[in-house]
C-alpha positions as CSV (number, residue, x, y, z in Angstrom):
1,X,31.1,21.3,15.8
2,X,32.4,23.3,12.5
3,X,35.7,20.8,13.0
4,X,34.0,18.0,13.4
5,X,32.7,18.7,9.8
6,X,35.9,19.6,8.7
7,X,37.7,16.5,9.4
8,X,34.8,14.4,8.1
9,X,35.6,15.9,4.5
10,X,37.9,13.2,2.8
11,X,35.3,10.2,3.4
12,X,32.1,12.4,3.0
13,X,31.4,11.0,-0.3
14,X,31.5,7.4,1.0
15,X,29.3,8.6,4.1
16,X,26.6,10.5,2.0
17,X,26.1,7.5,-0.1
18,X,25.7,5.7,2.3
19,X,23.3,7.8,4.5
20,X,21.0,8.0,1.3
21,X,20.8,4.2,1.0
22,X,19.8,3.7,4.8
23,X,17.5,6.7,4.5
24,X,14.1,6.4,5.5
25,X,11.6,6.9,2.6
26,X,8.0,8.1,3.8
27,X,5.6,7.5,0.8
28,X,3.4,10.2,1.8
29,X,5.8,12.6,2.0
30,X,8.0,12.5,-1.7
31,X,7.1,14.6,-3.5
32,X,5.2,13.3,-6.6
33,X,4.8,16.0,-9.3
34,X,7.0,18.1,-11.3
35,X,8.2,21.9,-9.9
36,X,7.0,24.4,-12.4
37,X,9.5,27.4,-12.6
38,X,6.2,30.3,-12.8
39,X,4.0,28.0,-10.5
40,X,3.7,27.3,-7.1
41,X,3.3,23.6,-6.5
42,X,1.0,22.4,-3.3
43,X,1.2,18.8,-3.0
44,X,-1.7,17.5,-0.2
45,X,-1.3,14.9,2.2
46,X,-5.0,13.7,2.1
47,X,-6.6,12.1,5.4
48,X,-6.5,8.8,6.3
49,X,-9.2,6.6,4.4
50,X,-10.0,9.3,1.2
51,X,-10.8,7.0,-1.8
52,X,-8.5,7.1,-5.1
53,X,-12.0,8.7,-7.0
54,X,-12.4,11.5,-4.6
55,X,-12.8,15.3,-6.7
56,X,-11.1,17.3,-4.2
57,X,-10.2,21.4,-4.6
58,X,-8.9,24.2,-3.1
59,X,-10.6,26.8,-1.9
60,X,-9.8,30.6,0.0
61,X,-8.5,34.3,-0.2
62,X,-6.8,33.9,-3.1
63,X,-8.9,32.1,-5.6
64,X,-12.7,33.8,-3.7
65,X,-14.1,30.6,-3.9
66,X,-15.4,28.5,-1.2
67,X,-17.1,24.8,-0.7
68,X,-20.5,25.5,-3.0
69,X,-18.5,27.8,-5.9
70,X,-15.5,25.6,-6.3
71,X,-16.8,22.2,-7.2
72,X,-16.9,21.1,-10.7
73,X,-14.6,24.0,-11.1
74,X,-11.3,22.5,-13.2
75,X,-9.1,25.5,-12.4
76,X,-8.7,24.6,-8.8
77,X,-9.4,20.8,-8.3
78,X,-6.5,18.6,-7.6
79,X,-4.6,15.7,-9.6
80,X,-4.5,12.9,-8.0
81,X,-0.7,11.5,-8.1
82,X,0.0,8.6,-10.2
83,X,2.3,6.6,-7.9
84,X,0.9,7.3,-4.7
85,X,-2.8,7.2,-3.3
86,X,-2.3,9.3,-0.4
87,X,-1.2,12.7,-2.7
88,X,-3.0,14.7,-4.6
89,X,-1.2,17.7,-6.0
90,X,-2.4,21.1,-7.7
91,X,0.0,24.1,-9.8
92,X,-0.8,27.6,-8.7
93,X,-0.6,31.1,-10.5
94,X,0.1,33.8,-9.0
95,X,-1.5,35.9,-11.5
96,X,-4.9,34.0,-11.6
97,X,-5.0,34.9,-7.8
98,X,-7.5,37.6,-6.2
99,X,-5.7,40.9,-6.4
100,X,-3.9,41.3,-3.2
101,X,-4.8,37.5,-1.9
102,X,-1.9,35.3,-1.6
103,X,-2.1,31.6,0.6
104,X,-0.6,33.2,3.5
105,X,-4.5,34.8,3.8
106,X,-5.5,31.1,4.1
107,X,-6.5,28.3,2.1
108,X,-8.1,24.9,2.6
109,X,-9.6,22.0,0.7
110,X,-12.7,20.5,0.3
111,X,-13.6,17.5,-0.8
112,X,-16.9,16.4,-3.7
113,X,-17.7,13.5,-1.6
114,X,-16.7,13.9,2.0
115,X,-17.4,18.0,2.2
116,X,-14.8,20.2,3.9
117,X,-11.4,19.9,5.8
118,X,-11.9,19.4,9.5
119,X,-9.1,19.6,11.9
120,X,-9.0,16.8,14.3
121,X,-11.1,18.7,17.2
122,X,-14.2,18.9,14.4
123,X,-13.4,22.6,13.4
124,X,-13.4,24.0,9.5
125,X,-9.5,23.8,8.8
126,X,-7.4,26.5,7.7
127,X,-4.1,26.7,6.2
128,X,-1.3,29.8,6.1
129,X,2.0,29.4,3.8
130,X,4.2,31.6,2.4
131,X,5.2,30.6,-0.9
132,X,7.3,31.5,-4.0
133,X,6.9,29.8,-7.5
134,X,9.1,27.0,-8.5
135,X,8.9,25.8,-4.7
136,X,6.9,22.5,-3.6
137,X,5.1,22.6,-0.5
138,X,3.6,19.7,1.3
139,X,0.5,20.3,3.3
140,X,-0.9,18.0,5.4
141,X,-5.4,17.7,6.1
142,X,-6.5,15.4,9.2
143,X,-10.1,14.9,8.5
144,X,-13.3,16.1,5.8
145,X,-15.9,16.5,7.2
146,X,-17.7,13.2,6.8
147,X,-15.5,12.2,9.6
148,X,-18.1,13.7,11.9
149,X,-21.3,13.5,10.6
150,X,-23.8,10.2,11.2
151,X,-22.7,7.3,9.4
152,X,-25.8,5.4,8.6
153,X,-27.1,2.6,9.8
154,X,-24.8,0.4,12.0
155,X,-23.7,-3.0,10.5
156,X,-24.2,-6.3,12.3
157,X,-21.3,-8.4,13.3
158,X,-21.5,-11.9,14.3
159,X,-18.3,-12.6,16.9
160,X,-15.3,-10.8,17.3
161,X,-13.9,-8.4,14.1
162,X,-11.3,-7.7,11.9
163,X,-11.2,-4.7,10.3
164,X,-8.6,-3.3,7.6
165,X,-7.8,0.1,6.5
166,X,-6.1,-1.6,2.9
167,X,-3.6,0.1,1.0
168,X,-1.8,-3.0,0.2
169,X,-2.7,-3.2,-3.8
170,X,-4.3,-6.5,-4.0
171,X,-6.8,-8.0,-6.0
172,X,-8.4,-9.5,-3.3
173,X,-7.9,-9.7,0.2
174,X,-8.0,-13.0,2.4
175,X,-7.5,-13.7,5.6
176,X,-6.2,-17.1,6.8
177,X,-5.4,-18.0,10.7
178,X,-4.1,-20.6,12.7
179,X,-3.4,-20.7,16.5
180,X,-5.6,-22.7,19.1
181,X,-7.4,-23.6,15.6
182,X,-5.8,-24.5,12.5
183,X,-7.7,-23.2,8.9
184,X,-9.8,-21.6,11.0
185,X,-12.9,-20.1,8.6
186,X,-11.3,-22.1,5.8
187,X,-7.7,-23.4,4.8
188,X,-5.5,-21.5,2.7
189,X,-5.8,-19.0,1.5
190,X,-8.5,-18.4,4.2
191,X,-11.5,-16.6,4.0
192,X,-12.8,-13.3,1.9
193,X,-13.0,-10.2,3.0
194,X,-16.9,-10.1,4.5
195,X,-18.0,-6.8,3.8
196,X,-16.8,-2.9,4.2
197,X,-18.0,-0.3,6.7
198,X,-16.9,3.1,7.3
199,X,-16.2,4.6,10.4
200,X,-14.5,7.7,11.2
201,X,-14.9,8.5,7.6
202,X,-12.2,5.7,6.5
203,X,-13.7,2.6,4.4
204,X,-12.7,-0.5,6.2
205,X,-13.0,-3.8,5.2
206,X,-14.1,-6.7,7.3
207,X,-13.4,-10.0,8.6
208,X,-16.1,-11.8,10.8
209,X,-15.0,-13.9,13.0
210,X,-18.1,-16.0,14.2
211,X,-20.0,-16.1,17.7
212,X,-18.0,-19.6,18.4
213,X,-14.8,-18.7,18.0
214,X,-14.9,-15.7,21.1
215,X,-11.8,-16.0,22.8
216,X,-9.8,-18.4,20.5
217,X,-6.3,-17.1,19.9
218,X,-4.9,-16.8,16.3
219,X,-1.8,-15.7,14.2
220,X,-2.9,-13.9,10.9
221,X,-2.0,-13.6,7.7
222,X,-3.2,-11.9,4.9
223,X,-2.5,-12.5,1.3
224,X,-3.3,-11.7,-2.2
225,X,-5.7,-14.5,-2.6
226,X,-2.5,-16.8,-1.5
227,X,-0.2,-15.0,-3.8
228,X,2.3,-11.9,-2.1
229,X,1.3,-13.2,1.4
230,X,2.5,-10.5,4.2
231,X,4.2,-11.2,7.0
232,X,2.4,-13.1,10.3
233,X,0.8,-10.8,12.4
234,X,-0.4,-12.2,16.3
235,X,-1.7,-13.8,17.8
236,X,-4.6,-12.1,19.0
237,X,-7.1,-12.9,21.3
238,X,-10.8,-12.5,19.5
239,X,-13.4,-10.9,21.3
240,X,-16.6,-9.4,20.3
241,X,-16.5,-6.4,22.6
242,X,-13.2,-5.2,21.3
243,X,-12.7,-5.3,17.8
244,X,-8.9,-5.4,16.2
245,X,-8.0,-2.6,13.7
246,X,-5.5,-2.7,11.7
247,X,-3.7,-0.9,8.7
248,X,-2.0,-2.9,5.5
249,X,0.2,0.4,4.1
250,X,1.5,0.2,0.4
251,X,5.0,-1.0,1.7
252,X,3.0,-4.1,3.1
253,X,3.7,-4.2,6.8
254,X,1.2,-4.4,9.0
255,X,0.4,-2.3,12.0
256,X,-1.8,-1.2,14.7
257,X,-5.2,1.3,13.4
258,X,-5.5,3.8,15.4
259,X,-9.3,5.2,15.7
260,X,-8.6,8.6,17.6
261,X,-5.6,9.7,15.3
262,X,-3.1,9.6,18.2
263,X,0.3,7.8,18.1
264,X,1.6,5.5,19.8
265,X,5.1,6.5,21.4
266,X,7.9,4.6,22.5
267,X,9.3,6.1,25.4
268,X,10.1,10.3,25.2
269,X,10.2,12.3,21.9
270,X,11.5,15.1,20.5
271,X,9.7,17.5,18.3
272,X,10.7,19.2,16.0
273,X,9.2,22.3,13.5
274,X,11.4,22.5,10.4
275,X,12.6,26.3,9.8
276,X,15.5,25.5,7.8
277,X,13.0,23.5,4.7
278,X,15.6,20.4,5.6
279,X,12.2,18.2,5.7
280,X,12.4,14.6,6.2
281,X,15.8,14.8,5.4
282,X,16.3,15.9,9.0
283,X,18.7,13.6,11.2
284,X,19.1,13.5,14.6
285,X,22.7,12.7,16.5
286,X,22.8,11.9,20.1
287,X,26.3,11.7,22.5
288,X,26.5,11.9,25.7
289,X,25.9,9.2,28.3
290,X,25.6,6.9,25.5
291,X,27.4,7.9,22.2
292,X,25.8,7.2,19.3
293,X,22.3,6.6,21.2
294,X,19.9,5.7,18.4
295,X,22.8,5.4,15.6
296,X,25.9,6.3,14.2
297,X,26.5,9.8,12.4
298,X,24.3,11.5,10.9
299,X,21.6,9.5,13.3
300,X,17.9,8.7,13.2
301,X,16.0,9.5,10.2
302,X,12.6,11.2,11.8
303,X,10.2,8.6,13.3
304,X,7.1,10.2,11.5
305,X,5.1,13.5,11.9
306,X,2.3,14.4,14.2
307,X,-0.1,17.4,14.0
308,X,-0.6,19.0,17.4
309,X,-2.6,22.2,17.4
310,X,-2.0,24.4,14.3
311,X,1.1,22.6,13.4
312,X,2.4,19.7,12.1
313,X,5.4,18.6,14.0
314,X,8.5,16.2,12.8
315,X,9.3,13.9,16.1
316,X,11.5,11.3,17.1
317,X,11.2,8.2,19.2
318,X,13.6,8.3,22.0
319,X,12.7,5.1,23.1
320,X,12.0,3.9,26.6
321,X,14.8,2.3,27.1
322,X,17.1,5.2,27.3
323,X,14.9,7.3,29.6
324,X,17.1,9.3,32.1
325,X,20.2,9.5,30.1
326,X,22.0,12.5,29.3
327,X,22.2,13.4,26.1
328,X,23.7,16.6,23.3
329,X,21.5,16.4,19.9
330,X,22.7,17.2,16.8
331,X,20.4,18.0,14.2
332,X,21.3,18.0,11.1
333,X,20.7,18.0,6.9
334,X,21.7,14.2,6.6
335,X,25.4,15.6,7.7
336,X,25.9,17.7,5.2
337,X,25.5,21.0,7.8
338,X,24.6,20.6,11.3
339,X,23.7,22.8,14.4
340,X,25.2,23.4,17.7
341,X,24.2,21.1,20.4
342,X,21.4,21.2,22.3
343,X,21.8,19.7,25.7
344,X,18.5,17.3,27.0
345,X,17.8,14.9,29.2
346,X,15.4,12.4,28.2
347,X,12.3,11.9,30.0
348,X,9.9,14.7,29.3
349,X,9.0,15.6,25.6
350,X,10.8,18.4,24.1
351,X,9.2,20.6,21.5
352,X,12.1,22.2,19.1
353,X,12.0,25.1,16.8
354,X,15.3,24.4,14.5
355,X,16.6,27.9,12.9
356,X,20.3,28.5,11.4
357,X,20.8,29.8,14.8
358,X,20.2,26.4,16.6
359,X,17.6,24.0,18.3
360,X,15.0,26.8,20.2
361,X,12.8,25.8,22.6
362,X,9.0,26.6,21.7
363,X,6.4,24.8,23.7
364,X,5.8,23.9,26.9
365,X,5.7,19.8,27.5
366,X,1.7,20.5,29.2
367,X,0.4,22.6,25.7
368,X,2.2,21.6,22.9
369,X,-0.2,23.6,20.8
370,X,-0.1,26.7,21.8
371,X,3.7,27.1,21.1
372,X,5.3,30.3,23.0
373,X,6.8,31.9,20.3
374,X,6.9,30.7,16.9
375,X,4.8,32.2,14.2
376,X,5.9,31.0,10.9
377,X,4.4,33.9,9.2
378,X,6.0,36.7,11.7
379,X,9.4,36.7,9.0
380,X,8.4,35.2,5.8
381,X,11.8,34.1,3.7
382,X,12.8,36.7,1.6
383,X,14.5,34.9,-1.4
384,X,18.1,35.6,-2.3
385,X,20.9,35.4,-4.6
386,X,24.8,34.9,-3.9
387,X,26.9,35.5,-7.0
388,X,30.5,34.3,-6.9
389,X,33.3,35.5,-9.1
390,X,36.5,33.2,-8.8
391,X,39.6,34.5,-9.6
392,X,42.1,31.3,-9.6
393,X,45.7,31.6,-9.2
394,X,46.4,28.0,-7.6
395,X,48.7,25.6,-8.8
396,X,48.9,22.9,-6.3
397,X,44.8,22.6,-6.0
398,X,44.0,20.9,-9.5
399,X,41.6,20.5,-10.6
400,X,40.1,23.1,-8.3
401,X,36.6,22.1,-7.1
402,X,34.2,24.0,-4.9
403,X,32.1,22.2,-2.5
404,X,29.7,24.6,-0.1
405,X,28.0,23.5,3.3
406,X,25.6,25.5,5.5
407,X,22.1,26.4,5.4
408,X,22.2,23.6,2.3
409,X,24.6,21.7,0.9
410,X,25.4,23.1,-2.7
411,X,27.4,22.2,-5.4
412,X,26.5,18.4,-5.0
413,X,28.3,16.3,-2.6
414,X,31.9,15.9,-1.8
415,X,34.3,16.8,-3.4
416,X,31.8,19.8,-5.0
417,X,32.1,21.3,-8.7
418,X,34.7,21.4,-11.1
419,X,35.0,25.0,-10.8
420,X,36.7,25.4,-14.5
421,X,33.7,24.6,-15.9
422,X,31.7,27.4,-14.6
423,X,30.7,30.4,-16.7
424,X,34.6,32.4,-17.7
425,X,34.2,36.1,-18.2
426,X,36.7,38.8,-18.2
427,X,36.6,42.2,-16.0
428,X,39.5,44.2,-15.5
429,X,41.6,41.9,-17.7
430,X,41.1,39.3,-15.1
431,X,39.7,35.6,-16.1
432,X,37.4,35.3,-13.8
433,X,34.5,32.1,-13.1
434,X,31.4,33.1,-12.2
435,X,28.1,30.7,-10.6
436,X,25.1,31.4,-8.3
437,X,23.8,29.9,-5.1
438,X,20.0,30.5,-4.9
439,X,18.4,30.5,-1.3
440,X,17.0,33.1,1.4
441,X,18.2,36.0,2.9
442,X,20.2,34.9,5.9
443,X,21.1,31.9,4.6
444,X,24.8,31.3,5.5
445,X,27.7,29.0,3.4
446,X,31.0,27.6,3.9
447,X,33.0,27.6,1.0
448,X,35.7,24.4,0.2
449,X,38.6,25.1,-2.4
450,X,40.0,21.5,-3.1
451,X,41.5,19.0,-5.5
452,X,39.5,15.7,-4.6
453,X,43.3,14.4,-4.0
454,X,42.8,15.0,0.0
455,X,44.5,18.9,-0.4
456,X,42.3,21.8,0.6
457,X,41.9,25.7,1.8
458,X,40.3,26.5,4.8
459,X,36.9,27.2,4.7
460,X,35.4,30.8,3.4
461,X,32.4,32.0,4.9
462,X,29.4,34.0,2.7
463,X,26.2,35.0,3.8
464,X,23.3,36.0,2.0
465,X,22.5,39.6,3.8
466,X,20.0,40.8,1.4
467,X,17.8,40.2,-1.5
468,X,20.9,40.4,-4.3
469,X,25.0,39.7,-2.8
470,X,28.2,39.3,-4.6
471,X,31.3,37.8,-3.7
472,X,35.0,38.3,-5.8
473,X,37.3,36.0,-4.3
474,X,41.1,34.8,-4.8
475,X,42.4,31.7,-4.6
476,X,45.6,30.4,-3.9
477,X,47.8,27.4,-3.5
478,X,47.0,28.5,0.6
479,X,44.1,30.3,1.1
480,X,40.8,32.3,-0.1
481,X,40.9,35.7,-0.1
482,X,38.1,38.9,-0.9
483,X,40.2,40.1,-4.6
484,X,41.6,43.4,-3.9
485,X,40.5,44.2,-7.3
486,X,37.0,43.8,-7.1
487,X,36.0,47.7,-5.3
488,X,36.8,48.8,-9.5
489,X,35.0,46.3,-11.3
490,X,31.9,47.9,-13.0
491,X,29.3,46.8,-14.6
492,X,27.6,44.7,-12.6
């Protein structure tokens, strides 16, 4: 698919802006706090329900501290993020860690008020990354362990119930409805919230309905006390044996609470473990039976993310629909680099391990947890440098600019960098322009000499094969080529 790439190159810059405004945005996934160059940045995906006020750390190897030691302990308790109630973020130094302790010995968090992180089957939670200062890393916990404990006493309803996990940002929340009855429990804006309860260790608010109105169907809507009203959600049939859950997220739609932490899918889905750090920026092409099934190039942004057994998986809805079709996927970095095909029919869920190599297969459909190969600690990235030294003898290709596609895209988007404004130094008589491309070893790039006027070389492969790698290269009016000269420079 390297053409396909290629001839995509004069309207890239159009494309990528345009991909970036259609982009899905997941609030819980930006990332919220400054990278630190000397610091390693974990940025935590709290559960479901944990209130704005909670005091939560981080405990393990690395630090010696567990649930009793670390609270009230400033050094390792987590910021809450100003512009999102579903982070909290902490900066970790390597050289305030236990000798010989890094996080890929394990790590976890614990929490003032709700005790420590559970997984979803009611076991302590434990965490492995490897990770290399002035990196973020998001990190995702299902449930403290209040989740499982005894709640109390059980609250009292009267009728049928509404409850609301609310993450909208209002003042106050009402509830008006209409349906078989019109201002039912009060014209606009409706009635107050009744009380909060929490169950399954998230603090719901609650609607009650009332014993006479079983069985009445309604349309609701919620508002701000009348003001920022949401959009209609129903009807629904009230019942006092089967009470409706529902979630108001900080974007303000409205959707479905799920009580046992499984998602709802439509139709088959592909999963998908990140190994190339593309995150949610991960896009999925489809051709085949039906071309462009699910969207045009680059494809579907990722549906969401789901944690099955020890890890957290990206997926995307296939949608039931399209169930038998034939179809080649193409994953990709939002189309600025893409990997071969990988040939599926839809039906069963897939379970995808994506590496510079391709889409691997990694779990079987019947255990997605216990995955058959993939350990992301077996070959921990070893960080690397690419240093390029441009010699430019082109005429034709001016200004010269130097875009780069691959493992990541570099040099910003199409057409690239003004390569005569990169760092000049001399060797051998020679004016040559240096930069550096900063990545892992094995990462892989595809160099592309043009003059943003629709002229350019053929692109020039590099690889980063070890820790430290440099590259003196020639370029012409018609190609790129290693410079002959560079076996004699020394120095470097």
């Amino acid at each position: 698919m390297k053409k396909y790439i290629i001839s995509m190159m004069a309207c890239m810059a159009l494309l990528f802006a345009s991909c970036q405004q259609e982009q899905i945005v997941f609030d819980h996934e930006q990332q919220q706090f400054k990278v630190l160059e000397n610091a390693i940045l974990i940025e935590l995906i709290a559960p479901i329900g944990t209130a704005v006020d909670e005091e939560i750390y981080i405990i393990g190897a690395f630090n010696g501290m567990d649930e009793k030691t670390v609270i009230g302990n400033v050094a390792w308790q987590l910021e809450k993020a100003e512009n999102s109630d579903k982070k909290w973020g902490i900066y970790l130094f390597p050289g305030d860690f236990v000798e010989g302790k890094t996080l890929a010995d394990g790590f976890s968090f614990v929490s003032k008020k709700s005790g420590l992180e559970y997984t979803i089957k009611g076991e302590p939670a434990t965490h492995t990354l490897t990770a290399s200062v002035g990196q973020m890393y998001n990190v995702w916990a299902d449930r403290w362990a209040s989740y499982f404990s005894t709640e109390g006493e059980q609250v009292e309803h009267d009728g049928a119930v509404v409850y609301v996990l609310d993450e909208s940002g209002f003042g106050q929340l009402n509830l008006y409805m209409y349906g078989d009855v019109n201002d039912l429990n009060g014209g606009w804006p409706g009635m107050a919230v009744t009380g909060t309860e929490t169950i399954n260790g998230m603090e719901l608010k609650y609607f009650d309905i009332g014993a006479d109105n079983e069985g009445l169907s309604e349309t609701l809507i919620f508002s701000d006390n009348g003001a920022n009203q949401l959009a209609d959600y129903g009807p629904v049939v009230f019942s006092s044996s089967e009470p409706i859950y529902l979630h108001i997220t900080a974007e303000g739609t409205i959707e479905k609470l799920k009580m046992d932490n499984t998602v709802e899918h439509d139709g088959a889905v592909v999963y998908v473990l990140d190994g190339l750090e593309w995150g949610m920026n991960t896009t999925l092409y489809m051709w085949g039976d039906v071309n462009d099934l699910n969207g045009g190039w680059p494809g579907m942004a990722v549906t969401g993310t789901e944690k099955i057994g020890d890890y957290t998986y990206m997926y995307y809805d296939m949608g039931a629909a399209n169930a038998g079709l034939n179809e080649n996927l193409i994953f990709s970095n939002n189309g600025a680099s893409q990997l071969a095909d990988y040939a599926y029919t839809i039906g069963e869920n897939i379970y995808l391990y994506l590496t510079s190599e391709g889409a691997q297969l990694i779990a079987d459909p019947a255990n997605p947890g216990d995955v058959l190969w993939f350990d992301p600690q077996a070959k921990p990235k070893e960080e690397a440098t690419i240093d390029l030294w441009i010699y430019s003898a082109t005429e034709t290709l001016t200004p010269l600019h130097l875009y780069a596609w691959g493992s990541k895209e570099v040099f910003g988007g199409w057409p690239g960098a003004v390569v005569a404004d990169m760092e000049s130094t001399a060797m051998l008589n020679l004016p040559l322009l240096h930069t550096q491309i900063t990545g892992f070893v094995g990462d892989e790039y595809n160099l592309i000499f043009n003059n943003n006027a629709g002229a350019q070389l053929a692109d020039y492969n590099i690889k980063a094969v070890e820790a430290t790698n440099e590259y003196y290269i020639k370029v012409t009016d018609t190609a790129v080529t290693p410079l002959s000269l560079a076996a004699q420079i020394q120095g470097r």
